[in-house]
C-alpha positions in Angstrom: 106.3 122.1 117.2 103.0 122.9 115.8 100.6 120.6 113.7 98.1 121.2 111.7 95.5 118.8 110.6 93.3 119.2 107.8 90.0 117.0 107.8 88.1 115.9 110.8 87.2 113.1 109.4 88.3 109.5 111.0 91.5 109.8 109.8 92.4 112.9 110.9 90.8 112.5 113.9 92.2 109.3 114.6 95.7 111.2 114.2 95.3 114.3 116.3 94.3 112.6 119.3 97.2 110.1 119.0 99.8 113.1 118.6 97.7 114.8 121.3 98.4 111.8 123.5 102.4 112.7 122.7 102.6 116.0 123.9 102.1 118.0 120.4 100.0 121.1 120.3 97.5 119.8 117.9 95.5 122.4 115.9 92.5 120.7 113.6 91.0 122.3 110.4 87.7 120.9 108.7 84.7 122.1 107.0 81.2 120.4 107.1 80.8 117.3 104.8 78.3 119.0 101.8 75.6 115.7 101.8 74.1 113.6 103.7 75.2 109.9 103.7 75.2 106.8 105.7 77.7 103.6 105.7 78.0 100.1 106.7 80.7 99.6 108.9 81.9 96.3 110.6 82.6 95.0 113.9 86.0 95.7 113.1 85.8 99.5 112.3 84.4 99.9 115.8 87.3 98.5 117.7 89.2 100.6 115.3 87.3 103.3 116.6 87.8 102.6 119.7 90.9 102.2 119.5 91.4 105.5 118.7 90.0 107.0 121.6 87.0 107.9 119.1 84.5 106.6 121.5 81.5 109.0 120.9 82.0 108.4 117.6 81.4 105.0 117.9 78.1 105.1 120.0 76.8 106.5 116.5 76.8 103.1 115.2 73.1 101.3 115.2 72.5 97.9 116.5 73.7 95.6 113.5 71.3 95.1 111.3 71.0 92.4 108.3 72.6 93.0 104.9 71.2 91.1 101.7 73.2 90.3 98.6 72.1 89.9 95.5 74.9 88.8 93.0 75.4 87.0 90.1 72.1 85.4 90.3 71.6 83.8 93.8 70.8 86.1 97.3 72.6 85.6 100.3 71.8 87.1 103.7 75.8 87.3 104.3 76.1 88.8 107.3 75.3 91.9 109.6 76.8 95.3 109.1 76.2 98.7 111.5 74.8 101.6 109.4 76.6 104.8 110.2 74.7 108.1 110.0 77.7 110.3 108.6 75.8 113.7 109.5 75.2 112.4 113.2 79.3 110.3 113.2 81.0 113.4 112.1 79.3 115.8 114.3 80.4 112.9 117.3 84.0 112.9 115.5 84.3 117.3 116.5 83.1 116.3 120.4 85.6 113.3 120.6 88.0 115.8 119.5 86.9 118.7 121.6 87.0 115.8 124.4 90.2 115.3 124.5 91.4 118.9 124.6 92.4 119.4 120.8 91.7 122.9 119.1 89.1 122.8 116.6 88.7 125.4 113.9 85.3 124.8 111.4 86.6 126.5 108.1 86.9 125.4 104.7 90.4 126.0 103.0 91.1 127.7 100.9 94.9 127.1 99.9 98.2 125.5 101.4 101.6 127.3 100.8 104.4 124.8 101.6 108.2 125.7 102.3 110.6 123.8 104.2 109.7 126.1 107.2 106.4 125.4 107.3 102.9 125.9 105.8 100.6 128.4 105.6 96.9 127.7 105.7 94.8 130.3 104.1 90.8 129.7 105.1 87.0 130.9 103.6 86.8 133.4 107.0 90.6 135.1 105.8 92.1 134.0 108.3 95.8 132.5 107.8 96.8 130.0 110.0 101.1 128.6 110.2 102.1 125.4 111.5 105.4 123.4 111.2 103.9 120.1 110.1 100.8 119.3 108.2 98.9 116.1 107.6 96.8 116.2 105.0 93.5 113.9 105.8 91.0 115.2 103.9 89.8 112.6 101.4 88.5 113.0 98.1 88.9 116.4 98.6 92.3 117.0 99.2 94.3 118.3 95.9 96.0 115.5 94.5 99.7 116.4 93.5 102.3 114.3 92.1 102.0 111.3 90.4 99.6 108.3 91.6 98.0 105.0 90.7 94.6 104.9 89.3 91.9 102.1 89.0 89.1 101.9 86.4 87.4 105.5 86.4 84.5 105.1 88.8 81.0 107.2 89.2 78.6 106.9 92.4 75.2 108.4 92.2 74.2 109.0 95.9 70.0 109.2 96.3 68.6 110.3 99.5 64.8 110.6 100.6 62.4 110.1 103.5 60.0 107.3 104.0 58.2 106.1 106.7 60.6 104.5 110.0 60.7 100.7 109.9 63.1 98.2 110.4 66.7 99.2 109.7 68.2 97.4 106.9 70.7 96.9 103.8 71.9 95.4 101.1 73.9 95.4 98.2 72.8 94.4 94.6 75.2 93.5 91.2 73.3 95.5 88.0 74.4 94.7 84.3 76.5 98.2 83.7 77.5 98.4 87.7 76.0 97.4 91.3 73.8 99.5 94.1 74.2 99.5 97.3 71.2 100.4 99.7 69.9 100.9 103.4 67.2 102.1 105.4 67.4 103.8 108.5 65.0 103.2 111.7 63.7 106.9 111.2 62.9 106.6 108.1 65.9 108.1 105.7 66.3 106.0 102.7 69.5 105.3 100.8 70.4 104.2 97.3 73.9 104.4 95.6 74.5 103.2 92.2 77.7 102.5 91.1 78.8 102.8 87.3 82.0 103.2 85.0 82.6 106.8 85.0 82.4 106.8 81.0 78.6 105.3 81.0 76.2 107.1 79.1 73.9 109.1 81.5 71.2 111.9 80.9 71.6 115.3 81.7 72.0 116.9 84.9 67.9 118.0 84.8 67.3 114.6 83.9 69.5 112.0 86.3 67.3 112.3 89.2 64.6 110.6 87.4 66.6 108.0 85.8 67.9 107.3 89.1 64.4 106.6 90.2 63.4 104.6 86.4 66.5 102.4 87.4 65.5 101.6 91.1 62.0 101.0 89.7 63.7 98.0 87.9 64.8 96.4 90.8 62.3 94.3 92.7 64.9 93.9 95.8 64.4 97.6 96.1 60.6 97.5 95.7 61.0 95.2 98.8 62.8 97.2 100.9 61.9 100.5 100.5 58.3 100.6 99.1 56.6 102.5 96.4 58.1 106.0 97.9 61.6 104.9 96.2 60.4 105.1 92.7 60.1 109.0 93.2 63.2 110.8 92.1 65.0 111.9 95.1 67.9 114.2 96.1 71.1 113.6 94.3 74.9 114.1 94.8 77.5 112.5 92.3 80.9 111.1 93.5 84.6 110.1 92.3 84.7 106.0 93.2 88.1 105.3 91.6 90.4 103.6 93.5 93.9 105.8 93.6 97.1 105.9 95.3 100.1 108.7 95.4 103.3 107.5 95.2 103.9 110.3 97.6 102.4 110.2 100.4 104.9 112.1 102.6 107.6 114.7 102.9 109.6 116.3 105.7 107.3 117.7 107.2 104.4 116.7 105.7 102.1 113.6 106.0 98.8 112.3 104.1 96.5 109.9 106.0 93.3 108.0 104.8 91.4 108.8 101.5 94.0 111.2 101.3 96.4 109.1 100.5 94.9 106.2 98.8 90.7 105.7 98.5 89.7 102.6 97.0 86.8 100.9 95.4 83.6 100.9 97.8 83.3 97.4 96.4 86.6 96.6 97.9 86.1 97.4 101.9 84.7 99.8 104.3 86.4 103.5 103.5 86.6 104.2 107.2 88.4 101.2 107.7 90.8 101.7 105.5 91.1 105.5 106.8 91.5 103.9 110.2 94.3 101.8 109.0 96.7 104.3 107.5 95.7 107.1 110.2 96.4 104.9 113.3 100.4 104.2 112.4 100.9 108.0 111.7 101.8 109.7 115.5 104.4 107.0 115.3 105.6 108.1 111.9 105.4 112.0 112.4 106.5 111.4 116.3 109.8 109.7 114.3 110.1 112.6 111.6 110.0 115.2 114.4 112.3 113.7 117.2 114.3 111.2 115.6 115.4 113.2 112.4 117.9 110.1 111.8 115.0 108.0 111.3 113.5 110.2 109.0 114.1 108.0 105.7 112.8 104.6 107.3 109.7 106.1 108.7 108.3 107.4 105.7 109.1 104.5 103.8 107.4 102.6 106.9 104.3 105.0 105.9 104.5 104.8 101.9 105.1 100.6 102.0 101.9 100.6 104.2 99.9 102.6 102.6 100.7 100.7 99.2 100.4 97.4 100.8 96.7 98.5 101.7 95.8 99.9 98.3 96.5 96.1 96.8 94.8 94.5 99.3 92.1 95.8 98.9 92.3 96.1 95.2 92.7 92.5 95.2 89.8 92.1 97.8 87.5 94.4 95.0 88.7 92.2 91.8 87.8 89.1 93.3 84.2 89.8 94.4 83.6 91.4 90.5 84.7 88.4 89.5 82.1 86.3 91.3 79.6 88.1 89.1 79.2 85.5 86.2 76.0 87.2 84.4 77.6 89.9 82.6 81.4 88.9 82.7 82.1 90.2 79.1 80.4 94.1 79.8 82.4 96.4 79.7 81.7 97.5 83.4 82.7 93.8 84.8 85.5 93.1 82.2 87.8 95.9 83.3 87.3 96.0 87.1 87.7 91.7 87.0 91.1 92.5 85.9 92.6 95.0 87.9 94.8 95.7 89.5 96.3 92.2 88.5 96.3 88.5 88.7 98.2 88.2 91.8 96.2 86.3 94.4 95.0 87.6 97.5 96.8 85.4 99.8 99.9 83.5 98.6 100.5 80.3 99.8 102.4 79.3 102.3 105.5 78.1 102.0 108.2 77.2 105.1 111.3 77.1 102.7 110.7 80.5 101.0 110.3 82.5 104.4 113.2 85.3 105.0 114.3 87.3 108.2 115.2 90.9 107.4 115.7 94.0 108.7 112.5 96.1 108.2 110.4 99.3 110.3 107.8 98.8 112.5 105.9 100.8 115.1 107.8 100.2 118.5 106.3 102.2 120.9 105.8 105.5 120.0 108.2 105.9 116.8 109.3 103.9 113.9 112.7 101.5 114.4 114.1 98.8 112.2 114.0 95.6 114.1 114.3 91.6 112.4 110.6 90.4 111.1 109.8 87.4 109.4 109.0 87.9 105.3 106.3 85.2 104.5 104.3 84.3 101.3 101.3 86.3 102.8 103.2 88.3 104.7 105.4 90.7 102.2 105.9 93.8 104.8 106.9 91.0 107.8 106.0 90.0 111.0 107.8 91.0 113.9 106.0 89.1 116.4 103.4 87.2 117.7 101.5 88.1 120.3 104.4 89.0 121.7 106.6 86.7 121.1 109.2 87.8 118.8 109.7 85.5 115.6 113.0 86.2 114.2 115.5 84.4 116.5 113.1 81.5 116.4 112.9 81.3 112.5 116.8 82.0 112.5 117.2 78.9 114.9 115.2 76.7 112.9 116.6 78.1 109.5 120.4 76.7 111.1 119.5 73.6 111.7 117.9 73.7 115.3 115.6 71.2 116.0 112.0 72.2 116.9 111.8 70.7 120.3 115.3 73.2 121.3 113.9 76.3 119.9 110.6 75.5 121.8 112.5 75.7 125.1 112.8 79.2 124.1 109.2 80.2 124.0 107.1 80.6 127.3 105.1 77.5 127.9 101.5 79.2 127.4 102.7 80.0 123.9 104.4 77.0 122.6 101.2 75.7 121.3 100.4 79.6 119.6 103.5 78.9 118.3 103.7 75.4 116.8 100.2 76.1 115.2 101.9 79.7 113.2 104.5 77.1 112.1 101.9 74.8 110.5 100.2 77.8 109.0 103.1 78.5 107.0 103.9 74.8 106.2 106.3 73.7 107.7 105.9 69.8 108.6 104.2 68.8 112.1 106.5 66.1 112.5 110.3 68.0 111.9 
């Protein structure tokens, strides 16, 4: 069985050495990103990384470094966050790759014919390339067919230049018609990305670079950081930021993974995180699709409901921090994106009496089953267990009637506390 993946991206990186790990002759397809960029990832993304067996990619990531906020009024140093070189990560992304034995081929396609036997990849060298699956991970870029979701039409303006080396650094600053993000690497390459409605009235292409510059000149956090050298127009690339999700993501033998699938707000969380997120569940969904035919329809539901679930969290995640900005609430800009993609909020409470045991997929081992989870307010895809301890017979026991002290004979001694402290979490009564 042959695969092909297009995009070497995390996402599709983080699946071809999973299905490598499985046995499947794993053929990778990817072009060179066309700019220069760098991101803020979090503790998190690197044990996602890691995770992954991306581990070169990971030793790209600087020391942490602080990130200032500046929003709705009041500056915060919130936290750290480890700038990403994408140039230098992706390049690391290819060795990991090569690392583990997977076939690499540096093209750009060009098409994708799809039949029910297979696809056929045609590439900018002319060569054609067949393979019996295909996952589809590569972001933005990858055609978008069939119908999706869509947030508030989003515009990033990207600014690059070179300034002195200092003291790495970043932050992130709210704007009356959008927010900018910004970060300075330890040699010296400066970054600036403004963030607008995609309907906002801009000047034309000749003119943008300097309006870039007349609009950083306005902010004194970016005087700060960066110096006089950022009020010089600087090299400029011009990005899609809307959020979107397909209501397809999958077919028979077919599979889309990371931005790919769904991209979200860059307000709303770290893209490579949610790349990671989607990309890491997929061996176990094409392994099932392949091997367990049978399983076929619960896997890629498993795959879609995830994928989903991810989109509104972080949807949700987005809404809330626009709606800390108080400033400019009623602009246009801040109105919409407060507002979407609606008023549910981001965690439910909790709530004992409501929670449900149902049959539902989950990654057990390397494929997709249907085993019993636990539905709970903040929970809506369920829990099958918990740290190991599988929470459906328990729930069921104390759903009957069983008193808490029996069902705790059931649970290994180390975890019993683990256990009663879950059961608090979603209030249920220390004393029953």
């Amino acid at each position: 069985m042959s695969i092909l993946v297009l995009g070497a991206g995390p996402a599709g990186a983080a699946v071809a050495l999973g299905l490598k790990r499985l046995g499947y002759p794993v053929r990778v397809i990817s072009d060179w990103r066309r700019f220069a960029a760098v991101e803020g990832v979090s503790q998190r993304v690197l044990d996602g990384l890691r995770q992954a067996g991306l581990v070169r990619a990971v030793a790209c990531a600087n020391p942490a470094s602080p990130r200032r906020v500046q929003w709705s009024g009041e500056e915060r140093g919130v936290n750290q966050e480890f700038l990403i070189d994408r140039t230098a990560f992706d390049r690391a992304l290819r060795v990991d790759l090569l690392d583990a034995g997977v076939e690499l081929v540096e093209a750009r396609v060009n098409a994708v014919e799809t039949s029910v036997d297979g696809h056929r990849v045609q590439l900018d060298n002319g060569d054609t390339l067949h393979g019996e699956f295909l996952v589809e991970a590569r972001g933005r870029q990858a055609p978008l067919a069939g119908k999706r979701r869509r947030g508030p039409e989003t515009l990033s303006l990207l600014n690059r230049w070179q300034a002195q080396p200092g003291r790495p650094a970043s932050a992130i600053q709210s704007l009356a018609d959008g927010w900018a993000w910004m970060a300075r690497l330890a040699d010296g390459r400066c970054y600036w990305q403004l963030t607008l409605d995609a309907a906002a009235e801009l000047p034309g292409k000749a003119q943008l670079a300097h309006w870039c510059a007349r609009r950083r000149g306005e902010s004194a956090l970016v005087r700060e950081l960066f110096g006089d050298e950022a009020l010089q127009p600087a090299e400029l690339h011009a990005r899609s930021s809307t959020a979107i999700v397909l209501d397809d993501v999958s077919g028979p033998n077919w599979l889309r993974v990371g931005d790919a699938a769904m991209a979200v707000d860059p307000l709303s969380g770290n893209g490579i995180f949610q790349s990671l997120s989607s990309a890491l569940q997929a061996p176990a969904v094409i392994n099932t699709l392949l091997r367990y035919p049978q399983r076929a329809e619960l896997a890629r539901g498993f795959h879609q409901q995830r994928v989903e679930q991810l989109f509104l969290r972080f949807a949700r995640t987005g809404r809330d921090f626009y709606a800390l900005e108080q400033r400019w609430a009623e602009q246009p800009f801040w109105r919409t994106r407060r507002a979407w993609p609606d008023a549910e909020p981001m965690h439910a409470a909790a709530d004992f009496a409501q929670m449900r045991v149902v049959s539902s997929a989950v990654v057990r081992g390397d494929s997709i089953e249907a085993v019993e989870v636990v539905v709970t307010a903040d929970q809506p895809l369920g829990i099958w267990h918990l740290q190991g301890l599988e929470l459906a017979p328990l729930v069921r026991a104390l759903q009957a009637g069983t008193v808490l002290d029996e069902v705790l004979l059931r649970v290994p001694v180390p975890q019993q506390p683990m256990f009663r402290a879950w059961l608090v979490s979603q209030g249920m009564a220390r004393s029953r």
